[in-house]
N, C-alpha and C positions, 0 to 999 in steps of 0.2 A: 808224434806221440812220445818219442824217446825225450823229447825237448818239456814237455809238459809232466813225464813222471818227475826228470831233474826239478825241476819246480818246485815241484809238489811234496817231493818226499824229501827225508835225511840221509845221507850215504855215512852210517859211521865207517867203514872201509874205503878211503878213498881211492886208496893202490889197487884192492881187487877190483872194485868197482872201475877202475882204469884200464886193468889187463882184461878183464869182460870185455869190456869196448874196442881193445885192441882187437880182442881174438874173434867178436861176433860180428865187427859193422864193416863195411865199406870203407877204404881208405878216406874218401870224399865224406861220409857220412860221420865216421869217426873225428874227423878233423870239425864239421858243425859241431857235434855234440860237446868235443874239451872244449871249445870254445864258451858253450852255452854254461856249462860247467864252471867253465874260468873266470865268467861274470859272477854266478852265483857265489862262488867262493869270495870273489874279492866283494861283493858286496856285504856275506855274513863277516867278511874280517873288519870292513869299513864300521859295520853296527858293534860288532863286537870292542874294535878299537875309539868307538866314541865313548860309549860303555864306560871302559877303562877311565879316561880322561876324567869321567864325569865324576864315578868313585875317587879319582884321585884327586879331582879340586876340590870334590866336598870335605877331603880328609886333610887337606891343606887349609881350606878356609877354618873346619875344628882345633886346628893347630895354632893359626894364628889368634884365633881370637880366643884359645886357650891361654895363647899368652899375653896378649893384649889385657884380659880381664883379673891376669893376675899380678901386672905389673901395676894396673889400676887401682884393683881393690885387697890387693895379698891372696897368701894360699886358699885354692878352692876347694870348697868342700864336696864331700863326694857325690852331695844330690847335684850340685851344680855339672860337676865332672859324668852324673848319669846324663844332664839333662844336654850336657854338648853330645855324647855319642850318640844320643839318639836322636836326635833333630835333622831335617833336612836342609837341603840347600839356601830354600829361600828366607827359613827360619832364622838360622845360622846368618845368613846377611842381616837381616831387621836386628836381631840381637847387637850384631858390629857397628852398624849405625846410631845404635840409642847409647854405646859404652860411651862418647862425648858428650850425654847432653845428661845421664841422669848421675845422682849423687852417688846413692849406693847399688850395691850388685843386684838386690830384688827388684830396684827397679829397670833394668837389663831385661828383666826376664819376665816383668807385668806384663799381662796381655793387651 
C-alpha cells in the first residue's frame, strides 16, 4: 500500500516525509520503501533533466540560426526576431535547412 501511495501521490517534503518513515515503519519495511522512493526520485530527476536538455538545444539551435540568418541576410528584424522565439524545435530546424537554398530571408520563412 505504502509502495502504491509513493506512486501515486507528490511528497513536496521530502525530509519529513523521510523522518515519517523512519519513526513509523519497520527497519525492513523502511528500507523497501526509500528504496521504492529512490526509483521514483531518480526517475522524476531523469524526466526532469531531459526536460532541461531539450529547452536548452532548442535555445541553442535559436541562437545559431539567429546567427546564421544574419550573417546571411544582415540585421534582423524584430518580426523575424519574434518569429525565432517562438518557434519550435522542428520549426527551427526546417528554417536552418532552407537558409542554403533560398535567396532572401522570407523565403526562410515561406511555408
Amino acid at each position: 500500500m505504502i509502495k502504491y501511495l509513493i506512486e501515486k501521490s507528490e511528497i513536496p517534503n521530502r525530509d519529513a516525509f523521510y523522518q515519517w518513515v523512519q519513526s513509523h515503519l519497520s527497519p525492513k519495511l523502511e528500507t523497501r520503501t526509500m528504496a521504492t522512493l529512490a526509483e521514483q526520485w531518480k526517475a522524476e530527476g531523469r524526466v526532469e533533466g531531459y526536460q532541461n536538455a531539450v529547452q536548452e538545444g532548442v535555445h541553442y539551435e535559436r541562437v545559431l540560426l539567429n546567427r546564421l540568418l544574419t550573417r546571411r541576410f544582415g540585421r534582423l528584424s524584430q518580426e523575424i526576431l519574434y518569429k525565432l522565439e517562438q518557434a519550435d524545435a522542428e520549426t527551427l530546424l526546417k528554417w536552418g535547412e532552407k537558409i542554403l537554398d533560398t535567396k532572401t530571408i522570407e523565403d526562410v520563412f515561406e511555408q
